[in-house]
MOPAC internal coordinates of N, CA, C and O (Angstrom, degrees):
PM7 1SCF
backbone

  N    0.0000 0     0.00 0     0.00 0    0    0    0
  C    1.4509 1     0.00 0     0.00 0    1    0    0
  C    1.5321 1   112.17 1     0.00 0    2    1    0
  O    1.2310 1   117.58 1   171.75 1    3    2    1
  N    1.3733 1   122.22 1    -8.25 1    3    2    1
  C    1.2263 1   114.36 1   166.57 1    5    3    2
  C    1.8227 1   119.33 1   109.45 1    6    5    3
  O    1.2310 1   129.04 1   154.05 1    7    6    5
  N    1.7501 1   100.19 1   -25.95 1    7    6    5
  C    1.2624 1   105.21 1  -166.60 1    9    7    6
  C    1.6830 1   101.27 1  -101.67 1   10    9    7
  O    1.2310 1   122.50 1   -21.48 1   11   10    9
  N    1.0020 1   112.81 1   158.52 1   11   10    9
  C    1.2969 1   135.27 1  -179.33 1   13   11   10
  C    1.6125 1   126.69 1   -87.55 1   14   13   11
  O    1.2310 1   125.71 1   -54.97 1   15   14   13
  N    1.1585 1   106.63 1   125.03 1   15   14   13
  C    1.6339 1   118.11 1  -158.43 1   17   15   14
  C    1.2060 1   119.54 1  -126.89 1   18   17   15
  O    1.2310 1   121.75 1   -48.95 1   19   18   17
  N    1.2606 1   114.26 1   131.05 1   19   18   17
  C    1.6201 1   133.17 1   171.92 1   21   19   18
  C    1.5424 1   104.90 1   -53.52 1   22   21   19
  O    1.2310 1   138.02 1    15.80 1   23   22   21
  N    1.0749 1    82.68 1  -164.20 1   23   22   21
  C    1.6837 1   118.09 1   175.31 1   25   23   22
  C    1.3919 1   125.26 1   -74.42 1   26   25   23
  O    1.2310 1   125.84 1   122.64 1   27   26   25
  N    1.4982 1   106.37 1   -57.36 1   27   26   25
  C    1.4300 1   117.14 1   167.99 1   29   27   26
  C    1.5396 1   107.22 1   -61.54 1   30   29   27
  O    1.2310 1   112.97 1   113.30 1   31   30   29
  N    1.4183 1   130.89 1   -66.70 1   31   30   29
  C    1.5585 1   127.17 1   157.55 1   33   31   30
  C    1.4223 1   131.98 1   -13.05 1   34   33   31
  O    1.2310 1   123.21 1   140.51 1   35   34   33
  N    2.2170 1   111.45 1   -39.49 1   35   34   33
  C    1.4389 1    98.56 1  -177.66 1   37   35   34
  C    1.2883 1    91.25 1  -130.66 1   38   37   35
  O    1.2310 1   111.76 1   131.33 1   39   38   37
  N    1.2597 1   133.14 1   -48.67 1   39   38   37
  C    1.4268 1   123.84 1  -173.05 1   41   39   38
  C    1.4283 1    99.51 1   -63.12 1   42   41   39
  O    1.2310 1   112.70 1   113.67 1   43   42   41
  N    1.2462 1   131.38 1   -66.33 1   43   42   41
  C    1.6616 1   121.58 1  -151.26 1   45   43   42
  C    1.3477 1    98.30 1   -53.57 1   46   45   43
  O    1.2310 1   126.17 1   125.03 1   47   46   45
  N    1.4892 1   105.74 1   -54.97 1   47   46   45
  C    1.4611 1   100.41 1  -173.55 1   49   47   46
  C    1.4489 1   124.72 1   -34.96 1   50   49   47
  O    1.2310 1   122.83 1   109.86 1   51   50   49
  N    1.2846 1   112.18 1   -70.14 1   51   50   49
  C    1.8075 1   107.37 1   160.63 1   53   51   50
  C    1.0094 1   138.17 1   -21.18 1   54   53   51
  O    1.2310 1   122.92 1   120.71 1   55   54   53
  N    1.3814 1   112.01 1   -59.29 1   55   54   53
  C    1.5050 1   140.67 1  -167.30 1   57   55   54
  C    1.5957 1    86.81 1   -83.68 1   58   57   55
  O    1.2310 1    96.72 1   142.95 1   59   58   57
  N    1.2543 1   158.82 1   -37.05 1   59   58   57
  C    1.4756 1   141.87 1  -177.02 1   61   59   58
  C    1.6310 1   102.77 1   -76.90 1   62   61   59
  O    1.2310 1   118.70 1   177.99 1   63   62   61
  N    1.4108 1   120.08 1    -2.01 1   63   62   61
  C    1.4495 1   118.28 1  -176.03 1   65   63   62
  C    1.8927 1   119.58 1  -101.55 1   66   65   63
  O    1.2310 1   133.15 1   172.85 1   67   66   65
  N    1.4429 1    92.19 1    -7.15 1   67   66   65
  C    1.6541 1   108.09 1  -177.22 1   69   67   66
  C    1.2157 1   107.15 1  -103.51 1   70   69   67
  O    1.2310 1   124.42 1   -45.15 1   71   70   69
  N    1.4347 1   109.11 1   134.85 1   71   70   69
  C    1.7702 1   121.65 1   172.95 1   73   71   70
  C    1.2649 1    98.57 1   -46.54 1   74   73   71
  O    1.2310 1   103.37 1   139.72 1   75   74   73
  N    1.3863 1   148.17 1   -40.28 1   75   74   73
  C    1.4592 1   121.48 1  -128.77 1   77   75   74
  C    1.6161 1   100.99 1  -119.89 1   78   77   75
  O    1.2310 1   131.95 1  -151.15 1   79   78   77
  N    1.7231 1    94.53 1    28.85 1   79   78   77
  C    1.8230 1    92.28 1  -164.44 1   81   79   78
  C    1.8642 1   103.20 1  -134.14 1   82   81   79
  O    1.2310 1   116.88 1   -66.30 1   83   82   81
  N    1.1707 1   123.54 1   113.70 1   83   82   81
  C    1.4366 1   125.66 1  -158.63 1   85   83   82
  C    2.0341 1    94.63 1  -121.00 1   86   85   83
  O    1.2310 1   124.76 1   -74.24 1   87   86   85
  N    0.9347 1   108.47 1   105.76 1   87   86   85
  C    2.0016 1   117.01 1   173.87 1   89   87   86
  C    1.7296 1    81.49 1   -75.23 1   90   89   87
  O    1.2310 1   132.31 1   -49.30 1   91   90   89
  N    1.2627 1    93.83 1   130.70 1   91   90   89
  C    1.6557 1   123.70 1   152.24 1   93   91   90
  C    1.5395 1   128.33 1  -116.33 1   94   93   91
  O    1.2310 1   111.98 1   -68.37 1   95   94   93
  N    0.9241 1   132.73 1   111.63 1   95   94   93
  C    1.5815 1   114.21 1  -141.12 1   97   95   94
  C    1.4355 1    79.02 1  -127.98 1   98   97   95
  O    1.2310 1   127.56 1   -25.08 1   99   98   97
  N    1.5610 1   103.05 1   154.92 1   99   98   97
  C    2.0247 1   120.59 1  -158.48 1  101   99   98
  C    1.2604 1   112.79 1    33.21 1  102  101   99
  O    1.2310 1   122.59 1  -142.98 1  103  102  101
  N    1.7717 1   112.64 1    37.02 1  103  102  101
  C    2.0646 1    93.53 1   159.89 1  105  103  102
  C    1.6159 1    70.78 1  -119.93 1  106  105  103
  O    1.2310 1   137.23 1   -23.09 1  107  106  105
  N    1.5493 1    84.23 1   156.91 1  107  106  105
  C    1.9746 1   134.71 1   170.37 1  109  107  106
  C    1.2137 1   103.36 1   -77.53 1  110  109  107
  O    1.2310 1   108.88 1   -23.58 1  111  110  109
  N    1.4669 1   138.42 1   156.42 1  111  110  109
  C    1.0971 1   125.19 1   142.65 1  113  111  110
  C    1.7195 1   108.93 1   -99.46 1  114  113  111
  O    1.2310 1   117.79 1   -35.83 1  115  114  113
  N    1.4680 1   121.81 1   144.17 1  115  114  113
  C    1.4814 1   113.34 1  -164.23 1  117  115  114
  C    1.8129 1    98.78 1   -99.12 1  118  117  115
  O    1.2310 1   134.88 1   145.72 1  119  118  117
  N    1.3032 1    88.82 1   -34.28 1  119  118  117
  C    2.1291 1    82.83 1  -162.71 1  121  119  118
  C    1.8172 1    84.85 1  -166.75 1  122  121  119
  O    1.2310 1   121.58 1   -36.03 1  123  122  121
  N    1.1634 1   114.58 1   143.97 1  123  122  121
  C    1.3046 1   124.22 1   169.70 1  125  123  122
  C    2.2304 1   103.23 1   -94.26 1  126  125  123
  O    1.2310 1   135.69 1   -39.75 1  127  126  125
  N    1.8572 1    87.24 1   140.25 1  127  126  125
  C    1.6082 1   113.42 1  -165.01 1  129  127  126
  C    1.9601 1    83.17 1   -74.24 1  130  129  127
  O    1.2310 1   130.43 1   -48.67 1  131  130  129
  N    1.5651 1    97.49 1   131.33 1  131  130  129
  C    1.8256 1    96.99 1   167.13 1  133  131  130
  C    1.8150 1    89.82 1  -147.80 1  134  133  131
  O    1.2310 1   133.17 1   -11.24 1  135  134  133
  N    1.2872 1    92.16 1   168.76 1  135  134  133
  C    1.3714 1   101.96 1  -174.15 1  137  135  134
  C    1.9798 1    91.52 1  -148.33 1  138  137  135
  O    1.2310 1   127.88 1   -92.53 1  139  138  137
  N    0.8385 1   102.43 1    87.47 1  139  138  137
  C    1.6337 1   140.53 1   174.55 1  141  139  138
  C    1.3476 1    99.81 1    96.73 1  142  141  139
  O    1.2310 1   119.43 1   112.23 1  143  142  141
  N    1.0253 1   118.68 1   -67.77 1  143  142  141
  C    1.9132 1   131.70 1  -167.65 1  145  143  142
  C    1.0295 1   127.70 1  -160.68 1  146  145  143
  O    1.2310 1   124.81 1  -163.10 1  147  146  145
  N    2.2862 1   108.37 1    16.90 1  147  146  145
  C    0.7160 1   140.90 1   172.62 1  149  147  146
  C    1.5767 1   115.82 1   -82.34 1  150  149  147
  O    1.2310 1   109.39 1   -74.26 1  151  150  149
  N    1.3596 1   137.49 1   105.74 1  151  150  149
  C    1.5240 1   108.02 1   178.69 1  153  151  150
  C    1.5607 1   112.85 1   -99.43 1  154  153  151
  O    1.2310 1   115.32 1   -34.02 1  155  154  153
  N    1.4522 1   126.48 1   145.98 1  155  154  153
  C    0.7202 1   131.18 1  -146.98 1  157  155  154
  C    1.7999 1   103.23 1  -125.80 1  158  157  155
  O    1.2310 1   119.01 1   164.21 1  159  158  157
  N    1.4415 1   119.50 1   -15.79 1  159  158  157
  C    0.8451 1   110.38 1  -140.83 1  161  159  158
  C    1.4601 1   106.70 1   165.05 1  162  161  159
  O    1.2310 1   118.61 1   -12.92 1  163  162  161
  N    1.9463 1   120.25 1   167.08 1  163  162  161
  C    1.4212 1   103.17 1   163.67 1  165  163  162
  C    1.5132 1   106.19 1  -140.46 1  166  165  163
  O    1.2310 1   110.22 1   -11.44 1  167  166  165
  N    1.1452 1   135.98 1   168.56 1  167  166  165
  C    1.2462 1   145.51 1  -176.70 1  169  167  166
  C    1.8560 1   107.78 1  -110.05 1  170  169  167
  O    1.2310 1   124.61 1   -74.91 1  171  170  169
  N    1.3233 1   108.76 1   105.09 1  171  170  169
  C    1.6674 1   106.23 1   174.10 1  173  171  170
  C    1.3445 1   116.30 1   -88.80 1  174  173  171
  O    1.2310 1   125.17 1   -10.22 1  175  174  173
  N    1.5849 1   107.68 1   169.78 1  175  174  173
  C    1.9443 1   109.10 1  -148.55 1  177  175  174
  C    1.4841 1    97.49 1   -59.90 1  178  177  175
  O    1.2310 1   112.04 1   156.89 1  179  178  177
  N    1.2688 1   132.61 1   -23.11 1  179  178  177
  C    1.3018 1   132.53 1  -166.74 1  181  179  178
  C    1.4249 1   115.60 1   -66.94 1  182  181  179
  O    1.2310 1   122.29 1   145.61 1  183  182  181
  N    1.5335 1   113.22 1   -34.39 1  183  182  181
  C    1.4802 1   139.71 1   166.93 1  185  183  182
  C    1.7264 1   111.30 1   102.51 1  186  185  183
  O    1.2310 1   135.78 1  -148.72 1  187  186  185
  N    1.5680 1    87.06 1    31.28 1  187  186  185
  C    2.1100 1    86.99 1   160.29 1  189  187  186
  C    1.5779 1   104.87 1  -106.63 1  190  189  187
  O    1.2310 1   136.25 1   -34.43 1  191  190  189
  N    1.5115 1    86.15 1   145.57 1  191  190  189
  C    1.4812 1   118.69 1  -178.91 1  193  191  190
  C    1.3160 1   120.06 1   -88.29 1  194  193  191
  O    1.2310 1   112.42 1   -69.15 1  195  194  193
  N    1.2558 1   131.91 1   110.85 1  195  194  193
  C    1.8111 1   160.28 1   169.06 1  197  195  194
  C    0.9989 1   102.54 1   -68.50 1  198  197  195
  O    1.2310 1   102.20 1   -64.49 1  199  198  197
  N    1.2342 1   150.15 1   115.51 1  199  198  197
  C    1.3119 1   159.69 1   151.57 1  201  199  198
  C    1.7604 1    96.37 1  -101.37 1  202  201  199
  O    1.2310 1   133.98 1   -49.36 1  203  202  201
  N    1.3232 1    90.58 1   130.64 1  203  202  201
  C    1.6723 1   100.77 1   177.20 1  205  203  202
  C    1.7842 1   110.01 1  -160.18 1  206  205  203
  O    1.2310 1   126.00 1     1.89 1  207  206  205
  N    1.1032 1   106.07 1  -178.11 1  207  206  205
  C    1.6243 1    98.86 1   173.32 1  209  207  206
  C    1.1490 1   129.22 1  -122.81 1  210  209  207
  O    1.2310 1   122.01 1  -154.29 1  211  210  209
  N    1.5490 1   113.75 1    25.71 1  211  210  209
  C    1.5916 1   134.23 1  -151.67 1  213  211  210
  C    1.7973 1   107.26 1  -163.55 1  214  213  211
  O    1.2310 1   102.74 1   -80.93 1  215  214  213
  N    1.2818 1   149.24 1    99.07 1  215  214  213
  C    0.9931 1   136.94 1   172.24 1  217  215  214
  C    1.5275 1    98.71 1  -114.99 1  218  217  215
  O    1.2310 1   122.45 1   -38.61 1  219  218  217
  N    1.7089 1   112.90 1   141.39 1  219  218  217
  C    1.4561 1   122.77 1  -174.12 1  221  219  218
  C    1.3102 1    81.78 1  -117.66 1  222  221  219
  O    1.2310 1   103.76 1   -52.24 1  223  222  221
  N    1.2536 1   147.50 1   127.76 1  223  222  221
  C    1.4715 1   127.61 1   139.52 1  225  223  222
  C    1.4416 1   107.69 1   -94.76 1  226  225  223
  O    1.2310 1   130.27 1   -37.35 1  227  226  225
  N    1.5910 1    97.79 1   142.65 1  227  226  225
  C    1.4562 1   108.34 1   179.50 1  229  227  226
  C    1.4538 1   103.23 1  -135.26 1  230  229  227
  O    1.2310 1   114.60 1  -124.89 1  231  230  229
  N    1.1155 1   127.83 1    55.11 1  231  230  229
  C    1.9626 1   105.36 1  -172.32 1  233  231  230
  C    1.8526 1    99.97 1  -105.50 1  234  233  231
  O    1.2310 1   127.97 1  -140.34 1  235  234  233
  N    1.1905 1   102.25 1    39.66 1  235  234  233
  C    1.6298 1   108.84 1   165.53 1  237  235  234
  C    1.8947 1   114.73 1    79.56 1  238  237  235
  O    1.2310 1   117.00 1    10.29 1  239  238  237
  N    1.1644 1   123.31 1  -169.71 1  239  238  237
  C    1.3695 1   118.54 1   160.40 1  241  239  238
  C    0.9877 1   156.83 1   -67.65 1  242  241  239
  O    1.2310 1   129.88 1   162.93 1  243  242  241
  N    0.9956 1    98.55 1   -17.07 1  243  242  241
  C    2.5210 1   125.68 1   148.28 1  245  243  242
  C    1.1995 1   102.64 1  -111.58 1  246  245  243
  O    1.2310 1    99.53 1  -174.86 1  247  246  245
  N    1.0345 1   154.53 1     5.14 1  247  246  245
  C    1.8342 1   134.83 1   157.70 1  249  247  246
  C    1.3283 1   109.32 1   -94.66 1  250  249  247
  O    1.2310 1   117.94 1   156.06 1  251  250  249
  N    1.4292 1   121.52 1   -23.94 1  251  250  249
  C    1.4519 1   119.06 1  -165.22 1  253  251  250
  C    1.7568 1    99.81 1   -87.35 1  254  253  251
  O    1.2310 1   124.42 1   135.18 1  255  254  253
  N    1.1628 1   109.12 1   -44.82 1  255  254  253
  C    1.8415 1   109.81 1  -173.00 1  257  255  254
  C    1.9662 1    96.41 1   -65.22 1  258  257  255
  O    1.2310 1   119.92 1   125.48 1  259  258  257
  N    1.6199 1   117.76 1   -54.52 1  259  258  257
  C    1.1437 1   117.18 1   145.69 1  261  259  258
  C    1.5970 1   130.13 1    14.31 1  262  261  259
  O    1.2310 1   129.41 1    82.05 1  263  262  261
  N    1.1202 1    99.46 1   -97.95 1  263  262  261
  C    1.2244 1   135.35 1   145.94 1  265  263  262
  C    1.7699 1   109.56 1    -2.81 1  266  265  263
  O    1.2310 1   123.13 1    92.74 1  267  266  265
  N    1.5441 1   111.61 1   -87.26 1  267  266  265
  C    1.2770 1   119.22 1  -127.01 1  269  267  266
  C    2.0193 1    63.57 1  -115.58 1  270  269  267
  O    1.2310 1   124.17 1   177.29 1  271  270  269
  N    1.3052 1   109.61 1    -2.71 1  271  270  269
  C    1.9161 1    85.59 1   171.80 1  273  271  270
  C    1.7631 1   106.85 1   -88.66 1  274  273  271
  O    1.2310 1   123.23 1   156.24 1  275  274  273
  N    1.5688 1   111.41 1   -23.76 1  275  274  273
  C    1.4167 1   113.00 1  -179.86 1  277  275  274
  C    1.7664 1   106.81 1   -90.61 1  278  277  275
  O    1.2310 1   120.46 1  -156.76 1  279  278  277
  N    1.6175 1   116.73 1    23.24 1  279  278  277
  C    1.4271 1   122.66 1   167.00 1  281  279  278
  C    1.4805 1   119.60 1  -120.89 1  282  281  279
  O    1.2310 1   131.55 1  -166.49 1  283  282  281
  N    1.5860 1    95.31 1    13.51 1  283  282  281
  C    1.4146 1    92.76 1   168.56 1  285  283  282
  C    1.7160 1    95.50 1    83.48 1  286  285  283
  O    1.2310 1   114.27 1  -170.48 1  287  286  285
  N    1.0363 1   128.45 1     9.52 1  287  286  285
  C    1.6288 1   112.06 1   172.22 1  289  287  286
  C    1.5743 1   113.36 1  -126.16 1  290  289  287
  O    1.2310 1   108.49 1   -56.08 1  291  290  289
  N    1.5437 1   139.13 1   123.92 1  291  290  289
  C    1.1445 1   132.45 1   177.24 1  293  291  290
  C    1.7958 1    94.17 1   157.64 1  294  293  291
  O    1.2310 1   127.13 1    -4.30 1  295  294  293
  N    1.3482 1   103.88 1   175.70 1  295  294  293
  C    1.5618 1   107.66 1   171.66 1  297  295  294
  C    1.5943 1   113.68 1   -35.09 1  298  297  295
  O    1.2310 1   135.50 1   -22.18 1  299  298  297
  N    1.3383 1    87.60 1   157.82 1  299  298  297
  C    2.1586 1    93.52 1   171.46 1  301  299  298
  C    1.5564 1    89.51 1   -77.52 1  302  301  299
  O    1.2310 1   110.46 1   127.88 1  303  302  301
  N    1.2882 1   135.53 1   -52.12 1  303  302  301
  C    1.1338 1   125.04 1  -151.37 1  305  303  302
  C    1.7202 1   116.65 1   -53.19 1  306  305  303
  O    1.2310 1   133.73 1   134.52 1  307  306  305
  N    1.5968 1    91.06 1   -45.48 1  307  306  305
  C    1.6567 1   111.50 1  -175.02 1  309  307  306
  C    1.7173 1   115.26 1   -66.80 1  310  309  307
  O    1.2310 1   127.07 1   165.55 1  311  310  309
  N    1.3232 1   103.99 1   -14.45 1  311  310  309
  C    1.4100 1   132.43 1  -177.03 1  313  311  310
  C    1.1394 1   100.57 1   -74.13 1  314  313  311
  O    1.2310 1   116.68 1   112.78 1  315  314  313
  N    1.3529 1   123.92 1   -67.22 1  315  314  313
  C    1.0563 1   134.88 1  -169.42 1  317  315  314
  C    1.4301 1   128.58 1   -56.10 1  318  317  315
  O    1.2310 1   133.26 1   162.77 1  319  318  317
  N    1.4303 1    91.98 1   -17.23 1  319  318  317
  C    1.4403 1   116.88 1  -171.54 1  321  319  318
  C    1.4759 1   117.83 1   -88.18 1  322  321  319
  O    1.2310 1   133.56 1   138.50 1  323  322  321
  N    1.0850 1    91.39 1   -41.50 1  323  322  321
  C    1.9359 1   118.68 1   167.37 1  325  323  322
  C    1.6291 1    99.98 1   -57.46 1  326  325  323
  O    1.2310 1   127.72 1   116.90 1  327  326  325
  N    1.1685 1   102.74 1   -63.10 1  327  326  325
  C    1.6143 1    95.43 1  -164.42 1  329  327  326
  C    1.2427 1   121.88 1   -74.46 1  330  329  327
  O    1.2310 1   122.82 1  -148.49 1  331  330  329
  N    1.0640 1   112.20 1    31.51 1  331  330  329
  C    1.9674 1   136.50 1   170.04 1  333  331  330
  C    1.3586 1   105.86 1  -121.04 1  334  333  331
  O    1.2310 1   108.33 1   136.63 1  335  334  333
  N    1.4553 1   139.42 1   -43.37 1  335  334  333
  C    1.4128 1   155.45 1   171.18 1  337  335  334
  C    1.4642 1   108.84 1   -53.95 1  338  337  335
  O    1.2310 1   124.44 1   -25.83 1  339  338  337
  N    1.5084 1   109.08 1   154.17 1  339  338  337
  C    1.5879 1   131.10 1  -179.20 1  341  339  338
  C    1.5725 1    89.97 1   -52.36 1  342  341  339
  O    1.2310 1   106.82 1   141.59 1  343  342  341
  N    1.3445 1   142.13 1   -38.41 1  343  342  341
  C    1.3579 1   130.44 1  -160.60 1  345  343  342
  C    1.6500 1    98.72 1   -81.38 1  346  345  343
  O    1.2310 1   113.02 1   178.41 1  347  346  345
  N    1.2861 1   130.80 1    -1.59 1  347  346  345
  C    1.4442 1   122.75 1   177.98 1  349  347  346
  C    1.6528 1   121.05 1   -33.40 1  350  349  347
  O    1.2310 1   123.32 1   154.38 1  351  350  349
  N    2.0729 1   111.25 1   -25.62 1  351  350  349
  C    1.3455 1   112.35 1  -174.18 1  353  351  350
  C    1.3320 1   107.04 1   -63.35 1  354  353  351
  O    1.2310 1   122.75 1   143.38 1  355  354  353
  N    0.9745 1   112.33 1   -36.62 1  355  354  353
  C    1.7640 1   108.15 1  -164.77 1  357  355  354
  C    1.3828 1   122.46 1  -122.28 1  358  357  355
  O    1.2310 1   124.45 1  -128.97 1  359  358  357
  N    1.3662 1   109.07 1    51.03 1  359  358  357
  C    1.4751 1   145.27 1   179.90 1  361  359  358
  C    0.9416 1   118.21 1  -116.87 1  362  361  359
  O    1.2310 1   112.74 1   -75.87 1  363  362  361
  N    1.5063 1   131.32 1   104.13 1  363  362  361
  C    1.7045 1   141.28 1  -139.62 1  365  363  362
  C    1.5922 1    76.42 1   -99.09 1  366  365  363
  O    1.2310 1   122.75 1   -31.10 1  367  366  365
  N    1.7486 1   112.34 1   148.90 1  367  366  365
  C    1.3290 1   119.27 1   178.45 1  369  367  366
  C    1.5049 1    96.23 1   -55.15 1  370  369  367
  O    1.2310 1   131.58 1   -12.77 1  371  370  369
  N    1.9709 1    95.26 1   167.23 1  371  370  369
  C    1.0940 1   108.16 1   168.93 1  373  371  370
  C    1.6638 1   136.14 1   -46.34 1  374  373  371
  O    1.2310 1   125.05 1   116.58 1  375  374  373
  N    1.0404 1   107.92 1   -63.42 1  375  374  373
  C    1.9090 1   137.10 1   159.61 1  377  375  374
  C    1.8082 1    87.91 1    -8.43 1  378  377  375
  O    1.2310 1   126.80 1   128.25 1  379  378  377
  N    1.6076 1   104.53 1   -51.75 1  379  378  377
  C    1.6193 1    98.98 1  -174.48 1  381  379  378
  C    1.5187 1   134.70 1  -106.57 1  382  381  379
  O    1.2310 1   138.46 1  -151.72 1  383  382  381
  N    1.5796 1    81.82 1    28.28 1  383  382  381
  C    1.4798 1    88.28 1  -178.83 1  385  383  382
  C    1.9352 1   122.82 1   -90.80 1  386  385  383
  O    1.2310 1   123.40 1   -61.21 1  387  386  385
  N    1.4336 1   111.08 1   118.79 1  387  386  385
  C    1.2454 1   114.15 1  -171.83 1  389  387  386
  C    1.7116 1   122.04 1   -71.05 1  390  389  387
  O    1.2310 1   124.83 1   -79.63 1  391  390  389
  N    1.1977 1   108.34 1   100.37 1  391  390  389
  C    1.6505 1   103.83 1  -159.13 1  393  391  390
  C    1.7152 1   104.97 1   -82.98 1  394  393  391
  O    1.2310 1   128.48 1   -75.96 1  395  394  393
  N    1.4992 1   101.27 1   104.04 1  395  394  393
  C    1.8953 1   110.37 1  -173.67 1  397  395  394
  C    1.8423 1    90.78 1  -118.94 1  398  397  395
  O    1.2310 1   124.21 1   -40.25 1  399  398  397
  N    1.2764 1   109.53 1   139.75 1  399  398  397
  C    1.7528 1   107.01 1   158.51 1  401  399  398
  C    1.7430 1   124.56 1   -52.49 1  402  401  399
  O    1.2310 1   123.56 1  -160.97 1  403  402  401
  N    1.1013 1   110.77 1    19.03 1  403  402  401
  C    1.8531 1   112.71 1  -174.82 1  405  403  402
  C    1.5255 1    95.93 1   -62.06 1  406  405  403
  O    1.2310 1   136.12 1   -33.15 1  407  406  405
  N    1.3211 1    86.40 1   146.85 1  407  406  405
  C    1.8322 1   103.54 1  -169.95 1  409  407  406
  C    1.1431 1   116.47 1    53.70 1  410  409  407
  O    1.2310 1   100.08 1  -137.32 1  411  410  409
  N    1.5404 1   153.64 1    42.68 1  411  410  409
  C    0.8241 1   127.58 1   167.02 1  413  411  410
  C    1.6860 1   128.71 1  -110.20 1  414  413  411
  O    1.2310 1   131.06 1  -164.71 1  415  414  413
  N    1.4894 1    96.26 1    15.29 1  415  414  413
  C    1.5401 1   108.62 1   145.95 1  417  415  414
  C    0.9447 1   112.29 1  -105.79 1  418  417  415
  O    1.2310 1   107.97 1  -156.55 1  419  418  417
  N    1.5310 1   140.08 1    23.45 1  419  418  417
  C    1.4445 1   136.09 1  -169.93 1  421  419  418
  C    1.9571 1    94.02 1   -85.31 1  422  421  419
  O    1.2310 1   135.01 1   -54.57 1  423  422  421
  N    1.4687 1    88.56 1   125.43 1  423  422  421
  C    1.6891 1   101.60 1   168.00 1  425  423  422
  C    1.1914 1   111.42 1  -120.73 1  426  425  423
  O    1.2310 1   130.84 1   -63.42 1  427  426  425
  N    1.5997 1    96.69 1   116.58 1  427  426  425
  C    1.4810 1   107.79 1  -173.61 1  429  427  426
  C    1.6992 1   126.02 1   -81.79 1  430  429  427
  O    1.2310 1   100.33 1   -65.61 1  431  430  429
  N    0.8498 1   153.25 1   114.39 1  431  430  429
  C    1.2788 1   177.46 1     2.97 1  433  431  430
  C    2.2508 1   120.07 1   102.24 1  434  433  431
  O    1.2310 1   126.15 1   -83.94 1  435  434  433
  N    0.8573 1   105.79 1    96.06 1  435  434  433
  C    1.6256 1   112.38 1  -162.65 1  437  435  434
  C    1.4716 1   100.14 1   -62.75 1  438  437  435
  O    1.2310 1   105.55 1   129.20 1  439  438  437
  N    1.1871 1   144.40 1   -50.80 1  439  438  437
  C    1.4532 1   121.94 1   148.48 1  441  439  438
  C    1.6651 1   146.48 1   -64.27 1  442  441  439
  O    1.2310 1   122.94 1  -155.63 1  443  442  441
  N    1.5245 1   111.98 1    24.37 1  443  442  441
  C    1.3996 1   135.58 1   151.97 1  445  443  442
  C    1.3680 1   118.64 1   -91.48 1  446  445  443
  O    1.2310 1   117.92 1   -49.52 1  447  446  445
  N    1.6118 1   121.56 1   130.48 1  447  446  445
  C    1.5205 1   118.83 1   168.59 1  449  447  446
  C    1.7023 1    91.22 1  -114.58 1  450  449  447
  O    1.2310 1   120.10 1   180.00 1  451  450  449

């Protein structure tokens, strides 16, 4: 037709036509479910559990390090940092924390969440 289309226009559309794809609209994701360094899944702020067999995270360049710092994966330092912070709930003990460099060019910015 000529006109030009977003996301919702070509991806959703698709993606609302496949069994294996469920829109949840106003949940967070808090920390993705792993079982060593396996991920399995993600846990949203509310605290229900997603079991799936495929996780994409996409929540941009501060949600994604975010993300995978309140799952126990990223520097010790940034870890360490978390587990003093309001996100302490969903911070798998230490013993399981996966030490990867994520975020560590992340420059944080006081009007970014």
């Amino acid at each position: 037709d000529g006109e030009r289309g977003g996301p919702l226009a070509t991806y959703l559309r698709t993606a609302l036509a496949r069994p294996n794809f469920q829109l949840m609209l106003d949940t967070t994701v808090a920390r993705v479910l792993r079982k060593g360094s396996k991920i399995q899944g993600v846990t949203t702020s509310t605290g229900r559990n997603i079991t799936v067999k495929t996780v994409v995270l996409s929540a941009g360049s501060f949600g994604t390090p975010k993300i995978l710092f309140r799952s126990g994966i990223g520097p010790f330092g940034q870890l360490r940092i978390v587990n003093v912070s309001s996100d302490v709930p969903f911070l798998p003990p230490e013993n399981e924390w996966i030490l990867l460099p994520v975020g560590e060019n992340l420059m944080d910015h006081a009007n970014m969440d």
